[in-house]
N, C-alpha and C positions, 0 to 999 in steps of 0.2 A: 718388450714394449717398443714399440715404433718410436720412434725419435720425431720428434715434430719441428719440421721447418718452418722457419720465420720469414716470411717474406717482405723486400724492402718496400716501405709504404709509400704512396704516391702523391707527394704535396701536391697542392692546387697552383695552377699558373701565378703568376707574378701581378699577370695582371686584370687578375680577377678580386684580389685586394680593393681596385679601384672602383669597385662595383657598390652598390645600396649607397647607405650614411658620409663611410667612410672617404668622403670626398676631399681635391686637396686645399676647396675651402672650409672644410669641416677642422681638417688638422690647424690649419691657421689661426683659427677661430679658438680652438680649445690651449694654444701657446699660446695666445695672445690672453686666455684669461690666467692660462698660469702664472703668468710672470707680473700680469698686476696683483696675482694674490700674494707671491714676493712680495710685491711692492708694498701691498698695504702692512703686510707682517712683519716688513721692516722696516716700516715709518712707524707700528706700533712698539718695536723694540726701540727706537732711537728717544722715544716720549718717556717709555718706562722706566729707562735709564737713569736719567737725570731727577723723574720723580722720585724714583726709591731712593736713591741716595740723598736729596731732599729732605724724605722723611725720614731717614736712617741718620740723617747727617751728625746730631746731635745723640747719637748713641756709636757714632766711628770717630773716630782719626783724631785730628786733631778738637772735636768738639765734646770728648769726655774727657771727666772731671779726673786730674791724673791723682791714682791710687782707689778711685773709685769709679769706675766706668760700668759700662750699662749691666753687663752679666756680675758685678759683683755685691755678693750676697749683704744687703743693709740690716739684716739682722743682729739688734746689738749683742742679744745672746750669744752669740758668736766669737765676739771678742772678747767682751767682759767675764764670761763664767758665772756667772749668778750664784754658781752652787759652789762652786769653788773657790781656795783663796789663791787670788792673784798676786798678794803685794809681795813686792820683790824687797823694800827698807818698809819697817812700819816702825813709828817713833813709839819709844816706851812710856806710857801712863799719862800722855795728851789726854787721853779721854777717861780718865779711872776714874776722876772727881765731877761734879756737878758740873758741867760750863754754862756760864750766858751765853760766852760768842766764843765761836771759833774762828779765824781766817783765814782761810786756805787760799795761799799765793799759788796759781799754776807759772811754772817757771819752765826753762830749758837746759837740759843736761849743764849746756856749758854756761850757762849765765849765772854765774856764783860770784861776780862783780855786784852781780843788783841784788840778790839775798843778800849778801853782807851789810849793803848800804839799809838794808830795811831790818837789819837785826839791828843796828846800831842806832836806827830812828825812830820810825814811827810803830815797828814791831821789836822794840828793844823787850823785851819779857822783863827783866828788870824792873821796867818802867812802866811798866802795864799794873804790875802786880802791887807796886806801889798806891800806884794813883786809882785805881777801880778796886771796892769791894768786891763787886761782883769777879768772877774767874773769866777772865779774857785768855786764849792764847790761838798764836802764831802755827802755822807751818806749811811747811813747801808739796807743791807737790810738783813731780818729775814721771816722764816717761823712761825711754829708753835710748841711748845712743848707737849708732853703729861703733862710733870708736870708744874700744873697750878700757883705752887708758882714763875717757872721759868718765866713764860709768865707775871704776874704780875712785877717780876722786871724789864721787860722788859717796861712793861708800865709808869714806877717809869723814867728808866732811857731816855726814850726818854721823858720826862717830863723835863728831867735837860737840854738835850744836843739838843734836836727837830731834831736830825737829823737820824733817822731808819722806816724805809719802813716795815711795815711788813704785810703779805699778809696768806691767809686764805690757807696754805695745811700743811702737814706734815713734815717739815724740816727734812731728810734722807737723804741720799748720792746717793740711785735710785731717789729721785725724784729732783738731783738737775737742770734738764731738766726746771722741770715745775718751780724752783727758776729764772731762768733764762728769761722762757717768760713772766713773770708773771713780771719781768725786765723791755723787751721790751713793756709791758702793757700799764706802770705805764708811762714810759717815754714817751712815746707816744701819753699818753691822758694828760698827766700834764705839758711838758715842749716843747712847741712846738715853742717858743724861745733860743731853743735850739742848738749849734754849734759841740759839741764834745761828745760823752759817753763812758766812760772806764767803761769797766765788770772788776772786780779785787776777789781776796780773803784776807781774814784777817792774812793770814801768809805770805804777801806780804807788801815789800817795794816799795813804790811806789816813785820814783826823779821824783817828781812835775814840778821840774825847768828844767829836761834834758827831759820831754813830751812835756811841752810845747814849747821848743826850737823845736822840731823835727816837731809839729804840724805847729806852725808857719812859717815853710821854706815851707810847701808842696804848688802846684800853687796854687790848689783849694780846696776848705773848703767841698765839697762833695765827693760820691764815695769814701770813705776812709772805708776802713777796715786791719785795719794792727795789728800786734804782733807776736807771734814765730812760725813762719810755721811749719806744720808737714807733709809730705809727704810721700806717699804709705805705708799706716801704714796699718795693717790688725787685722783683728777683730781677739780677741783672742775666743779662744774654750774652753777653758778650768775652767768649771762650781765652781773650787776652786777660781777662779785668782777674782780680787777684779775689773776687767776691763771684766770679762767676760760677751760677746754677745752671743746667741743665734742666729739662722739661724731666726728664727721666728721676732726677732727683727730687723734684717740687715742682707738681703743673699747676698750680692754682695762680692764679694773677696778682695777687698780693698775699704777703705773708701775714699770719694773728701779729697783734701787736704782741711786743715783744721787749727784753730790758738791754741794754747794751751790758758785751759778754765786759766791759772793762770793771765793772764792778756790780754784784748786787748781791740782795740779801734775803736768804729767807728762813720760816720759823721751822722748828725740827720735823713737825709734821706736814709742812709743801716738800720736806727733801723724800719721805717718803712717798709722798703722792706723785712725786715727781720721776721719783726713779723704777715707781710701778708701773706705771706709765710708759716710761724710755723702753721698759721690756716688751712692749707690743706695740711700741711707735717705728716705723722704717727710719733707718738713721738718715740725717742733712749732717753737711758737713760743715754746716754755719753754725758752731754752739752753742751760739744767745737763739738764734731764731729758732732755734729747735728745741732748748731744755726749757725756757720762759717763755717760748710761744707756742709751739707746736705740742709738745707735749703738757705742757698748762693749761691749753686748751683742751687735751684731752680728757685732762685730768679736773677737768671745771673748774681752775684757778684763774684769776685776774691778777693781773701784773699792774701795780702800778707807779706811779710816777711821782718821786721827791726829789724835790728841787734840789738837794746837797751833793746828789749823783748827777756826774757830768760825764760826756764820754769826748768833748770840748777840752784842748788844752786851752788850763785857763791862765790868767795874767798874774803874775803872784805877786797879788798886791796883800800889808800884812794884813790888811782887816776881812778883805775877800776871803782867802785861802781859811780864816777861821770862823767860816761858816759852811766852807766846801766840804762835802763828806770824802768825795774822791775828787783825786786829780794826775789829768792824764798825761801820757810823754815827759814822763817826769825819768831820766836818765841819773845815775849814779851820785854825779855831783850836786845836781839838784836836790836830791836829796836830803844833804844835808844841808843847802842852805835853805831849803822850806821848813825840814827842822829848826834850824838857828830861828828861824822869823818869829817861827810858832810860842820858841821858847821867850821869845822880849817882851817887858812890859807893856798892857796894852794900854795905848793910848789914842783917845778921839775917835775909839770904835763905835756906830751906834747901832745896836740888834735892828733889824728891818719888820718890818711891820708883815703880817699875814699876807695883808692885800698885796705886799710886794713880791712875795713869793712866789711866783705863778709857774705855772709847769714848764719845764724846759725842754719839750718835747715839736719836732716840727714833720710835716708829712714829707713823704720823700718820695723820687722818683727811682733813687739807685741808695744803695745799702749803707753809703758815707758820704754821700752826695751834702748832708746835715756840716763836715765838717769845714766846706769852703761856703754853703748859707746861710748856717746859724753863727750869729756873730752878738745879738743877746741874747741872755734867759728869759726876756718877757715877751712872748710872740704870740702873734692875733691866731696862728693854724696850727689849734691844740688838738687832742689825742681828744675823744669821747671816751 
């Protein structure tokens, strides 16, 4: 077969380019729109920039909620186990008998200064068991520590006293949500003889004797959910404040009303409707806003508002304090001198009248904004 030669091919002159369209105002023309099309595409990235991060802002950097940022999972299932047992101390035969009321103090690993001070006062069991027929009792609940020496003495000390709940997460301030279902958990599966449960804290005075008066008038022993209403309170924005929300957490512009986490109370059957609820509610990492509003509202509960509950430190004067149900910033020594007060003869006290009791409840712009405006309990801008 013949071999076929390739011959070299003969480009066109140079400058025969110049010929038709191709002219060299034609080139001019077609760079001069390239490079405004640059221009515009990247006047459109310089815009896009600052908007997405705008809208992204409050789900980066410094504008998420630290331990709960925007990819992480608020499903409470998650951390409580529903199906499984969590408790890491569970106190012996707390719930074997009938109760009226339970207490449950949420505390912090290391604050065993202020459980002492409230075993010795106003949660003295001693002294409970005396003075109420009905079965009143006390106990702690606790997360978990990182330092294992603390968690040991923990172990030591519910060994003396049998009375602290402690449950398997991280004891933090974002996660006092899941201290609190982890609450409704416990009491749910273990006291189902049960009548009354106070959610309280350990820098709270608790008048024993002026709860169960109030518990005892109400008609019926269900549907109870009471303590210091908070009304049209709005999530704060602001990523410094120690209350601050995220949109990603709660977008709605004012929260349900709700009861301050410093104290409240409810009957055995809101703990379950409550913690039904928490299981298909997305978790907040505001406790009270979330367990007595959020999820109360899901759960078709009303929260409301008795005047004994305060989340106000109040003046401890002798005759106030014995009608206060709670009282708040109450520190170790206090303790026991509101005990000492409570125990003296009373003198020149006089009960106040219905009409004086008015709801202690004021609308808010930010989450404790209540604590440097409200300065009485009787105020014209109440809760509906």
């Amino acid at each position: 077969m013949d071999r076929v030669r390739l011959l070299p091919m003969q480009l066109p002159p140079a400058s025969s380019l110049n010929n038709g369209n191709a002219s060299p105002k034609g080139r001019v023309s077609f760079v001069k729109r390239l490079a405004l099309g640059f221009i515009i595409l990247a006047g459109l990235g310089l815009l896009y920039v600052p908007a997405y991060h705008s809208a992204q802002g409050q789900f980066t950097g410094l504008a998420q909620l630290r331990g709960w940022s925007y990819n992480t999972s608020r499903d409470v299932c998650t951390y409580i186990h529903p199906e499984n047992t969590t408790t890491i101390l569970n106190p012996r035969n707390i719930c074997s008998e009938s109760l009226y009321l339970l207490i449950v103090v949420c505390s912090a690993v290391d604050n065993t200064n202020a459980r002492v001070a409230i075993r010795n006062t106003w949660g003295n069991q001693t002294n409970l068991d005396m003075q109420f027929d009905s079965p009143v009792r006390i106990a702690f609940l606790l997360g978990q520590s990182d330092n294992d020496t603390l968690n040991g003495y923990v172990i030591d000390e519910n060994h003396l006293y049998n009375d602290i709940i402690q449950e398997n997460f991280h004891d933090t301030y974002n996660n006092l949500t899941l201290k609190s279902a982890m609450l409704l958990k416990w009491v749910t599966t273990n006291c189902d003889k049960l009548t009354y449960l106070m959610k309280t804290d350990d820098d709270m005075f608790v008048n024993v004797p002026a709860l169960m008066k109030a518990l005892k008038s109400r008609p019926k022993k269900t549907e109870t959910l009471i303590g210091s209403l908070i009304c049209n309170a709005r999530p704060i924005t602001d990523p410094k404040n120690k209350w601050y929300t995220p949109r990603y957490m709660y977008a709605e512009r004012t929260y349900p009303n709700y009861l301050s986490g410093t104290g409240y109370v409810m009957s055995f059957d809101v703990a379950e409707r409550l913690y039904k609820a928490a299981l298909s509610t997305p978790l907040l990492h505001l406790e009270d806003v979330y367990i007595t509003g959020v999820c109360a509202k899901r759960a078709g509960l009303k929260p409301l508002n008795h005047y004994g509950f305060s989340y106000i430190q109040r003046k401890l004067e002798n005759c106030a304090i014995r009608e206060a149900i709670t009282m708040h910033r109450v520190n170790s020594s206090s303790m026991y001198m509101i005990w000492g007060k409570l125990n003296e003869p009373i003198i020149g006290c006089v009960n106040r009248s219905n009409s004086e009791k008015k709801t202690a409840t004021v609308s808010r712009l930010g989450r404790h904004i209540g604590y440097f405006l409200l300065k009485n309990r009787i105020l014209s801008n109440r809760c509906i």
